[in-house]
Every structure is written in structure tokens, then in C-alpha cells.
Backbone as CSV, one residue per row, in Angstrom:
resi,resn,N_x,N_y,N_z,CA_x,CA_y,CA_z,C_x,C_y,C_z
1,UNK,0.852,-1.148,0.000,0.000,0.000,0.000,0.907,1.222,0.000
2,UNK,0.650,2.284,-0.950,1.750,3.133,-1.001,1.112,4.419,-0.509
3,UNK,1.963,5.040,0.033,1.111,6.533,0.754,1.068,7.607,-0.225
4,UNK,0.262,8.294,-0.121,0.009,9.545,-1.296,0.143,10.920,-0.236
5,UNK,0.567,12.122,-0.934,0.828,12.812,-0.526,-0.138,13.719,-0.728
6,UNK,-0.601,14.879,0.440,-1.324,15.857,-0.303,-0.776,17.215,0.569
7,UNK,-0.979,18.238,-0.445,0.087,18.973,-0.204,-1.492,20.366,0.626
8,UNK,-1.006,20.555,2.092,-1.903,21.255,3.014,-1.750,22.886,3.058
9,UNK,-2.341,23.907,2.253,-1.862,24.997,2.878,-2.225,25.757,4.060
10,UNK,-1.698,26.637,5.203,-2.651,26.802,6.011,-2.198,28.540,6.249
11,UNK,-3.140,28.822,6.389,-3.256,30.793,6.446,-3.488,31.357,7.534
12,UNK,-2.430,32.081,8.107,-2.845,32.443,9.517,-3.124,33.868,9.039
13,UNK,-3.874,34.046,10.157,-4.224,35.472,10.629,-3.567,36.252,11.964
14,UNK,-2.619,37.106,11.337,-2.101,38.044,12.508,-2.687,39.062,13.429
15,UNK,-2.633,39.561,14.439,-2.891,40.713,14.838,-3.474,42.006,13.715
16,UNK,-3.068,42.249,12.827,-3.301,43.433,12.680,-4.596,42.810,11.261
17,UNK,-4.761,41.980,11.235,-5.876,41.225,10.076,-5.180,40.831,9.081
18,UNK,-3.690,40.533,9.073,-3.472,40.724,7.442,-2.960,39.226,7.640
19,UNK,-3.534,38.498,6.479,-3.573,37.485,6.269,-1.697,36.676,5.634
20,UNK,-1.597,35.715,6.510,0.310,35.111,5.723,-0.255,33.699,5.848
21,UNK,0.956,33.368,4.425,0.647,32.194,4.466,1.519,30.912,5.427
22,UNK,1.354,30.121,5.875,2.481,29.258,6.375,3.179,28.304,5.567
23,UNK,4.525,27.943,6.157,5.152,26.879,5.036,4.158,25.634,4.900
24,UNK,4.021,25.270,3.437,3.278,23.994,3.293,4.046,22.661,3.447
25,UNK,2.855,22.221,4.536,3.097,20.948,4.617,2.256,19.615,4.193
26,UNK,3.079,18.717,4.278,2.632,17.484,3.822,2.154,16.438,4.799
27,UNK,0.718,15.928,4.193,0.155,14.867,5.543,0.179,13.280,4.409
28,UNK,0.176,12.473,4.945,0.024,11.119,4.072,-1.097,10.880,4.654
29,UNK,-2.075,10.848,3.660,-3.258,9.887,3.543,-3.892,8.489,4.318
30,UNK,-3.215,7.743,3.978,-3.015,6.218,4.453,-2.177,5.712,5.227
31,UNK,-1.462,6.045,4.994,0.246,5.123,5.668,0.333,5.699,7.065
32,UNK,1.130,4.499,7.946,1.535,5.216,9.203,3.035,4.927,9.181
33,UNK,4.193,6.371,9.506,5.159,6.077,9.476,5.854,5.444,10.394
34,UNK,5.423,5.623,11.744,6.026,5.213,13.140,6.198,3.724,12.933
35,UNK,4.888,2.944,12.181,5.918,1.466,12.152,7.174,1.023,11.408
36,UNK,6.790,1.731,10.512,8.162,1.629,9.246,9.278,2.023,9.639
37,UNK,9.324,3.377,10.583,10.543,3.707,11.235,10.981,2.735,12.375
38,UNK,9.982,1.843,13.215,10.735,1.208,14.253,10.642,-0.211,13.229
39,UNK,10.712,-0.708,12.170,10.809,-1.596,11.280,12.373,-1.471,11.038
40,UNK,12.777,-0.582,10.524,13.868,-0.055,10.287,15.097,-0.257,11.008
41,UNK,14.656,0.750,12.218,15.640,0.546,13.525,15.774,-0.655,14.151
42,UNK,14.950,-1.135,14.101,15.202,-2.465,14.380,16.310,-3.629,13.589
43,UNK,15.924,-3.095,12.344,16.970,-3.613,10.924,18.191,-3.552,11.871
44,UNK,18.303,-2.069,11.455,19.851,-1.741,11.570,20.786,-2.247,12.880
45,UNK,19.907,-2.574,14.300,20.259,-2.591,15.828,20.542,-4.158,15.753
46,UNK,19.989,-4.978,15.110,19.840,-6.639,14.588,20.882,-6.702,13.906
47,UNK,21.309,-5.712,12.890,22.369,-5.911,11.895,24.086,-5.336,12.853
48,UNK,23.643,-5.115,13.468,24.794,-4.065,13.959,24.901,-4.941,15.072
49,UNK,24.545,-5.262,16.161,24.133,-5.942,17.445,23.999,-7.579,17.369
50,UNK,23.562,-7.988,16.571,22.641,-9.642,16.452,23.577,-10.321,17.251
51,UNK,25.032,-10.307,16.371,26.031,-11.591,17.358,26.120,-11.329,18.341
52,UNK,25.901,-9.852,19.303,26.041,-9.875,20.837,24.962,-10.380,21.651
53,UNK,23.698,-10.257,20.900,22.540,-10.454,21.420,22.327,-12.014,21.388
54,UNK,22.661,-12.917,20.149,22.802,-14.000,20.018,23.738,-14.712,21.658
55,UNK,24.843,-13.957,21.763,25.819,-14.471,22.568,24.758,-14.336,23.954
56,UNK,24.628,-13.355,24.331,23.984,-12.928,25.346,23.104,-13.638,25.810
57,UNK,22.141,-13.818,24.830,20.818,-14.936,25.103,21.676,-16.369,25.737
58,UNK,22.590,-16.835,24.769,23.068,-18.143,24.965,23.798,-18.159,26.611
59,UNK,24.201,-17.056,26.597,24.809,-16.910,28.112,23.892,-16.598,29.760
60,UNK,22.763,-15.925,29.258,21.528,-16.172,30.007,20.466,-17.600,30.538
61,UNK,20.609,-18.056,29.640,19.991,-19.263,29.504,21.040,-20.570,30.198
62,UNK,22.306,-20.504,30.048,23.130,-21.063,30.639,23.247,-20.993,32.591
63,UNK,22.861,-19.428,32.627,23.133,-19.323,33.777,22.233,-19.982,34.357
64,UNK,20.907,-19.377,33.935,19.430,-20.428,34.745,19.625,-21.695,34.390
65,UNK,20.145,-22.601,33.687,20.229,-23.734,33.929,21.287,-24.219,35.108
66,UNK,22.281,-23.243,34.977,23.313,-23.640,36.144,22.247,-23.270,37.286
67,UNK,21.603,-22.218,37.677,21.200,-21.426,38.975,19.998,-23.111,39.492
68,UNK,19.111,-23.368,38.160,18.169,-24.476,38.450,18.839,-25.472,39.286
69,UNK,19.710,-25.844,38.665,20.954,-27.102,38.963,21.060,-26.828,40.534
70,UNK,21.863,-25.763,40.924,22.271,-25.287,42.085,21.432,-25.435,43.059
71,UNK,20.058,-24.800,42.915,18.685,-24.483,43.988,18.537,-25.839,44.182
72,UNK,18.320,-27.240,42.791,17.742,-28.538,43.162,18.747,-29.559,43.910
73,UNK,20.074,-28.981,43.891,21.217,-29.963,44.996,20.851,-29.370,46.162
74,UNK,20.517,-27.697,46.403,20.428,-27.254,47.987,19.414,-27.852,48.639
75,UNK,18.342,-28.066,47.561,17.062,-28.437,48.626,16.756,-30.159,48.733
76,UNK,18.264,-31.065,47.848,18.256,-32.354,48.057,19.256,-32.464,49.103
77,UNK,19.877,-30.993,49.218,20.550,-31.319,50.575,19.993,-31.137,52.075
78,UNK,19.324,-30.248,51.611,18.370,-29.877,53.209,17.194,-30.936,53.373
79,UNK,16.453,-31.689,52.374,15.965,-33.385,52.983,17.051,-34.381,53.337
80,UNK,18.206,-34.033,52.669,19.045,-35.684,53.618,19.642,-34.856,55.010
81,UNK,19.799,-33.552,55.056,20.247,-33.002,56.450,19.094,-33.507,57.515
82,UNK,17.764,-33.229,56.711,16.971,-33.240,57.870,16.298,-34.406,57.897
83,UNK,16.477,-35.609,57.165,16.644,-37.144,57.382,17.978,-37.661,58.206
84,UNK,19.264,-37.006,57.822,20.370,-37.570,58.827,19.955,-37.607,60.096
85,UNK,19.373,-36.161,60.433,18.952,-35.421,61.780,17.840,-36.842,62.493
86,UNK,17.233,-37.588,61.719,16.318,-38.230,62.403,16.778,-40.128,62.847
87,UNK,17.897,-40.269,63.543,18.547,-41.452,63.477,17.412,-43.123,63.270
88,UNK,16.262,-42.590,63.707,15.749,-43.827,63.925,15.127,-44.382,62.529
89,UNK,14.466,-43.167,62.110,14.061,-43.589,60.039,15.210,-43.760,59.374
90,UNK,16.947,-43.443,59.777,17.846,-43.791,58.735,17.900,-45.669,59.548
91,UNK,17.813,-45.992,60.709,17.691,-47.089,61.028,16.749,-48.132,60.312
92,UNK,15.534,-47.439,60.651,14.514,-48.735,59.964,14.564,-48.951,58.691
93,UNK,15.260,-47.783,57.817,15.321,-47.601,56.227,16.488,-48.857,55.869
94,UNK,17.713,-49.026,56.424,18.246,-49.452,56.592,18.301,-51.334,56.764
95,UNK,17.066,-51.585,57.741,16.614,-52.766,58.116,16.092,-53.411,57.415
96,UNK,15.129,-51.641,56.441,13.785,-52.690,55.660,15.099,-53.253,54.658
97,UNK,15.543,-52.772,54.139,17.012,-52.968,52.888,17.316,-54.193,53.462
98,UNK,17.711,-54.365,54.316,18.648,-55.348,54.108,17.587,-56.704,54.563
99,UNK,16.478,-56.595,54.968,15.327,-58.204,54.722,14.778,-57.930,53.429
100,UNK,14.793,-56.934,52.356,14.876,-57.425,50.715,15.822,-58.005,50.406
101,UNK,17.130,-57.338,50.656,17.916,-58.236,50.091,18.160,-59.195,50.573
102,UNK,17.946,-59.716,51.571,17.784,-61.211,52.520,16.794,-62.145,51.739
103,UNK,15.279,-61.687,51.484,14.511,-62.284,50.755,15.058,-62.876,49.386
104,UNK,15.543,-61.672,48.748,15.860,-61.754,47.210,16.924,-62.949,47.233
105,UNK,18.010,-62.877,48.166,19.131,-63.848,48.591,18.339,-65.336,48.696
106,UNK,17.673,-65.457,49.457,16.690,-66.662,49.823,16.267,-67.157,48.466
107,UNK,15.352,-66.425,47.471,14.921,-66.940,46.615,16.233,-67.823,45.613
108,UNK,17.025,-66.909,45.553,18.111,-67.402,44.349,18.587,-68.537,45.166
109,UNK,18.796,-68.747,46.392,19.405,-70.166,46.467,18.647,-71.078,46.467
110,UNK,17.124,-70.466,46.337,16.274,-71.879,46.508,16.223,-71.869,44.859
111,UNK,16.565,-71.203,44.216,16.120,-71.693,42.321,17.430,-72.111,42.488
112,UNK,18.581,-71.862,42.557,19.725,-72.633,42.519,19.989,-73.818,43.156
113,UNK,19.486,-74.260,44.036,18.966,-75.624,44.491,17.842,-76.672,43.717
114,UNK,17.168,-75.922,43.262,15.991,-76.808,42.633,17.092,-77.469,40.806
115,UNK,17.344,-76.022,40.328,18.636,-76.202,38.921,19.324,-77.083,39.228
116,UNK,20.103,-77.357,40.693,21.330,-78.469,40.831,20.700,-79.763,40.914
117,UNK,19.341,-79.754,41.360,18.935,-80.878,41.740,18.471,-82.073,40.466
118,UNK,17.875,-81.001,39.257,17.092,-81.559,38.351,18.517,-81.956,37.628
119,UNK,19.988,-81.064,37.653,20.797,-81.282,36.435,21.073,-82.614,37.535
120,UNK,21.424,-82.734,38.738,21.417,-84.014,39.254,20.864,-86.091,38.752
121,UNK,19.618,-85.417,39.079,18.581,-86.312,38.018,18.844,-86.793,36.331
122,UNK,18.759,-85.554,35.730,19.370,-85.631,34.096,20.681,-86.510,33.840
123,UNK,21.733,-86.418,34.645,22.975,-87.070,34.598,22.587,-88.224,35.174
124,UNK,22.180,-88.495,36.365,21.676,-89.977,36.773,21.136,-90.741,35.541
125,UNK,19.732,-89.871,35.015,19.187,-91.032,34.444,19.968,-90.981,32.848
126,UNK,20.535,-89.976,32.600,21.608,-90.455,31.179,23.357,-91.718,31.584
127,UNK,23.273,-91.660,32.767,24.644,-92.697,32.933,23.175,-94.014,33.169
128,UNK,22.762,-93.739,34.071,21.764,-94.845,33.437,21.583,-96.029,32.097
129,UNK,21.450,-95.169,31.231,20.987,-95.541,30.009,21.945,-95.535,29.952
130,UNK,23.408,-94.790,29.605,24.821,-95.774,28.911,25.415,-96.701,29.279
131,UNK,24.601,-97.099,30.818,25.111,-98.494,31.429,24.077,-99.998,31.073
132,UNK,23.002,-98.923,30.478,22.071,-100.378,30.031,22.146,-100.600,28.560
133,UNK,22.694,-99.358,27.860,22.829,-99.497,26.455,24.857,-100.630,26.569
134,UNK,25.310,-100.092,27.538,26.621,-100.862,27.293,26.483,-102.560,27.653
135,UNK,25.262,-102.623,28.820,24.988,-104.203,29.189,24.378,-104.877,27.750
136,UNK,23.206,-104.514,27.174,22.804,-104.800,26.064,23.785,-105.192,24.837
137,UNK,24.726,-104.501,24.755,26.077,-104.284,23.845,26.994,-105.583,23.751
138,UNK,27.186,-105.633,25.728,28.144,-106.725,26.277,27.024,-108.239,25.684
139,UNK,25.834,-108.341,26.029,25.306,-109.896,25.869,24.573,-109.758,24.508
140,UNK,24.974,-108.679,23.069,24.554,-108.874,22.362,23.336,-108.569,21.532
141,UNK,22.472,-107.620,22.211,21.033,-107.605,22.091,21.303,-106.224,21.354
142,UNK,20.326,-105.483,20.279,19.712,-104.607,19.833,19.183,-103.300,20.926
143,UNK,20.190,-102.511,20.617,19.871,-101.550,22.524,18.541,-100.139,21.608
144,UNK,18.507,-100.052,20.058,17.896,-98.601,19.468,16.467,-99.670,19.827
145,UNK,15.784,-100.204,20.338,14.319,-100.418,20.176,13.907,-99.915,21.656
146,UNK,14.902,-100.430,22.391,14.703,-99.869,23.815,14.834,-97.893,24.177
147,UNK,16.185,-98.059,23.201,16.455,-96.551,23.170,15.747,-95.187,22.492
148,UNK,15.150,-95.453,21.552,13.982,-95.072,20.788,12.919,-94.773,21.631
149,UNK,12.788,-95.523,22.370,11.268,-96.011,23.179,11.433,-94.578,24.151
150,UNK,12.653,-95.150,25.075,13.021,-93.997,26.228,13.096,-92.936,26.013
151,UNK,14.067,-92.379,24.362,14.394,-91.389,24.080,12.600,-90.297,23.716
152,UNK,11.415,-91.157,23.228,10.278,-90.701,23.024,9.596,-90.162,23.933
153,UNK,10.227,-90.807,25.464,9.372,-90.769,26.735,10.325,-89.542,27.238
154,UNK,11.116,-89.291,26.828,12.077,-88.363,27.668,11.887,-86.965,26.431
155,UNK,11.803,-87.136,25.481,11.739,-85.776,24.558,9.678,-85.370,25.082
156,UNK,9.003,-86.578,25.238,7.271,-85.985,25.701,7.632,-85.567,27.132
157,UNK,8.211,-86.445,28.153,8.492,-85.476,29.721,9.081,-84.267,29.699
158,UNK,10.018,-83.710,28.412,10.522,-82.808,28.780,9.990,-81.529,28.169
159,UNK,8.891,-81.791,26.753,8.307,-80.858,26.176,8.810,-80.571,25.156
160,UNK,10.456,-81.041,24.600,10.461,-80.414,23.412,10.271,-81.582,22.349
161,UNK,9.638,-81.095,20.988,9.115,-81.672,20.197,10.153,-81.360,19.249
162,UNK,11.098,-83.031,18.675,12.006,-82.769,17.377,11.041,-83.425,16.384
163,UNK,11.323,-82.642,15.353,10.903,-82.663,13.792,11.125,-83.902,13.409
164,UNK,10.024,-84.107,12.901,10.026,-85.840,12.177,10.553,-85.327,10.327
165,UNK,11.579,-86.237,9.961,11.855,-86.354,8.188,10.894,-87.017,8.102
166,UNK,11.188,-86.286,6.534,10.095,-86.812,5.544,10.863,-87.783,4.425
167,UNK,11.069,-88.991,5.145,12.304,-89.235,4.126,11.036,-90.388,3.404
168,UNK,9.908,-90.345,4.054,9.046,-91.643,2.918,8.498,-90.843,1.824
169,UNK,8.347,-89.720,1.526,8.185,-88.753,0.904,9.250,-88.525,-0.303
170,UNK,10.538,-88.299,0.277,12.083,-87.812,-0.702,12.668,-89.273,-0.326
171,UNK,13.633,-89.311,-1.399,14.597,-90.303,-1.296,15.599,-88.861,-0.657
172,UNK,16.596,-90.014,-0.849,18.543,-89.220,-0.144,18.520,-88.172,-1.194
173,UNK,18.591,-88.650,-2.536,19.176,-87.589,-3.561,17.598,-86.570,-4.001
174,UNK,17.096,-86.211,-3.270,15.964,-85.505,-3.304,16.490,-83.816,-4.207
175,UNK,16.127,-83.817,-5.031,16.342,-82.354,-6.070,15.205,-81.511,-6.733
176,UNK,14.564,-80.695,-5.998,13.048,-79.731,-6.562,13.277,-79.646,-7.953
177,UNK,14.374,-79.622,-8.552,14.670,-78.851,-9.885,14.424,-80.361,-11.238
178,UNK,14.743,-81.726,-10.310,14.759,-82.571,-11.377,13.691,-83.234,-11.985
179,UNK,12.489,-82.295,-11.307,11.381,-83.270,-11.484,11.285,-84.984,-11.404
180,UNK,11.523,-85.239,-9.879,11.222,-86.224,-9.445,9.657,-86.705,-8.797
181,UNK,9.054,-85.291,-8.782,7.780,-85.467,-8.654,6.746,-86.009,-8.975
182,UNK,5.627,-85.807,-9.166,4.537,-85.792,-9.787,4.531,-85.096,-11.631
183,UNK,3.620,-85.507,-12.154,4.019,-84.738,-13.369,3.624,-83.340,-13.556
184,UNK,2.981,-82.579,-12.759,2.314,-81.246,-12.788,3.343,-80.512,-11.509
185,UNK,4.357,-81.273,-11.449,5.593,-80.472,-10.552,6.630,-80.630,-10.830
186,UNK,6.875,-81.233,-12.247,7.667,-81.174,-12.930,8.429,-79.701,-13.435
187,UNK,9.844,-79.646,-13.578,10.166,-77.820,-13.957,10.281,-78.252,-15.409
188,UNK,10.047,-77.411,-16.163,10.478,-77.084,-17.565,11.309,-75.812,-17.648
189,UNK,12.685,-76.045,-18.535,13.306,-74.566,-18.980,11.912,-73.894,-19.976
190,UNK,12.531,-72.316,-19.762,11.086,-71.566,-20.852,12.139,-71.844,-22.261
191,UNK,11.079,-71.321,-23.323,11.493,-71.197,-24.515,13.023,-70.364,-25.062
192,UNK,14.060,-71.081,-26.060,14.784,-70.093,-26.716,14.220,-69.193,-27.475
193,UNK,14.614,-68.505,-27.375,14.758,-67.815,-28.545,13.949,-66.089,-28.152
194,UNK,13.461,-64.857,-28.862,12.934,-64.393,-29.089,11.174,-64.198,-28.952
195,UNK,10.854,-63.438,-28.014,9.497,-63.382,-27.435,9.194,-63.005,-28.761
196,UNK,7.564,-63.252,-29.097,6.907,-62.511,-30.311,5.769,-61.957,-29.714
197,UNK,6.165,-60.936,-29.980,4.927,-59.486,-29.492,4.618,-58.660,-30.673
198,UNK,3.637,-58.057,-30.123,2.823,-56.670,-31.840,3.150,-55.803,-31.185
């Protein structure tokens, strides 16, 4: 928006009636200058000033973080002053601590007791079996019908389930690519030569 000028004359009247004119002045229409001038000054105080003001800020802001810092150690020091001050709550605080960690202590040796006990068992009943698979061995007998059997009863007691082959399915030399399949799973290479398209 641009300001227009209009040019004001104004005519005084003196004492004795005789009419003068005054210097003409100029009013703008529209525009207000006072913002444009502190638009300005501002320019120049930003342009002239910015990196001190930049610095300044950064150095203000530093301090209140140090001053924050400072106030929140004084007043974590004046609750443990005035907890030291009270001997019998640093006592019981103290007590409750150490029957957690008494408890917590308790538990781990009782899971570390129950762990020694079962790896106990596991080794028993595996020398077990290499002393009945070695008797079987010594008078001759077939020990995998027995061992099979146990090994089924000991993989269902213990929960984990191994993967059965599919070997009635594939032979040994089993190959996706050779069409040993069925005939509709058979691979075919595609055509030589040159696609024909329009």
C-alpha cells in the first residue's frame, strides 16, 4: 500500500488582520510512518548488534540452567540433612534394605537348588541308560528299540518336540529342480529364442 501525498496549505491570521501564508506541509493519507521507522531501527540494531545479542541470550539461559541445577542440589541437601537429623528412620530404612535383600538372597538359592537338583537327576538317568545301552552291547542284544522307546518318553516329559523327516516322501538324492515329482511339478526350462509381441 503506497502513501500519497497531499500537499496542506494553512493561512494564519495576525494581529493586525493581514492574512500570511504558512510553510506547506505534507500529511500522508493512508500510511503510518512510526511502524516503518521502528521496522527499520530495528533492521539496523539486529544488523549491527545480532552476534552480541545471540551471545547474550546463549549466556543467560546457561546461567538459569546452572542457577536451576544449584537451587535442586540445595534443597536435596536440606531433605538428607533433615533425614540424617532423624537417626531412627535412617535405622529402619536401613533394616527394611537389608530383609529385601535377605529375601531376594533366599529366593536365588532356593532356584539354585531346585537347577542343581534336576541337572542331578538328568545325569543320573543319562549314565543310566549308557550303562544299560553298554549291558545290552556286552550280551549282544539290539539296545535302538529300547532306546527309541526312552528317548520318546524323555523328549514328551521334557516338552520339546524334534521334527520328524520326511524321508518316505524324498529319497537321499531328493532335487526340486529334477522333477522327481509328480508330473504337474515337474520344472520345464522356458522357450529359446525371441518373445513374439505386436
Amino acid at each position: 500500500m503506497g502513501t500519497q501525498m497531499d500537499d496542506v496549505q494553512i493561512i494564519d491570521v495576525n494581529e493586525d488582520g493581514e492574512e500570511e501564508e504558512a510553510p506547506v506541509m505534507h500529511r500522508s493519507s493512508l500510511g503510518n510512518q512510526d511502524l516503518g521507522f521502528i521496522r527499520q531501527t530495528a533492521e539496523e540494531f539486529l544488523a549491527e548488534y545480532g552476534w552480541h545479542l545471540l551471545f547474550l541470550t546463549v549466556c543467560i539461559i546457561v546461567l538459569i540452567q546452572y542457577l536451576s541445577k544449584k537451587r535442586a542440589s540445595q534443597v536435596s541437601k536440606r531433605s538428607s540433612n533433615e533425614t540424617a537429623q532423624d537417626p531412627a528412620l535412617i535405622v529402619r530404612r536401613q533394616e527394611a534394605l537389608e530383609a529385601s535383600r535377605r529375601r531376594l538372597q533366599e529366593d536365588l538359592d532356593a532356584k539354585a537348588a531346585e537347577y542343581k537338583e534336576k541337572q542331578k537327576k538328568l545325569e543320573e538317568e543319562k549314565r543310566k541308560q549308557k550303562i544299560e545301552i553298554w549291558e545290552s552291547m556286552q550280551e549282544g542284544k539290539s539296545y535302538k528299540a529300547k532306546n527309541s522307546s526312552q528317548a520318546e518318553e524323555a523328549s514328551s516329559s521334557s516338552g520339546v518336540l524334534k521334527p520328524k523327516s520326511d524321508n518316505k516322501l524324498r529319497g537321499s538324492g531328493y532335487n526340486p529342480l529334477a522333477g522327481d515329482g509328480g508330473a504337474s511339478v515337474s520344472w520345464r526350462p522356458g522357450r529359446r529364442g525371441p518373445t513374439s509381441g505386436g
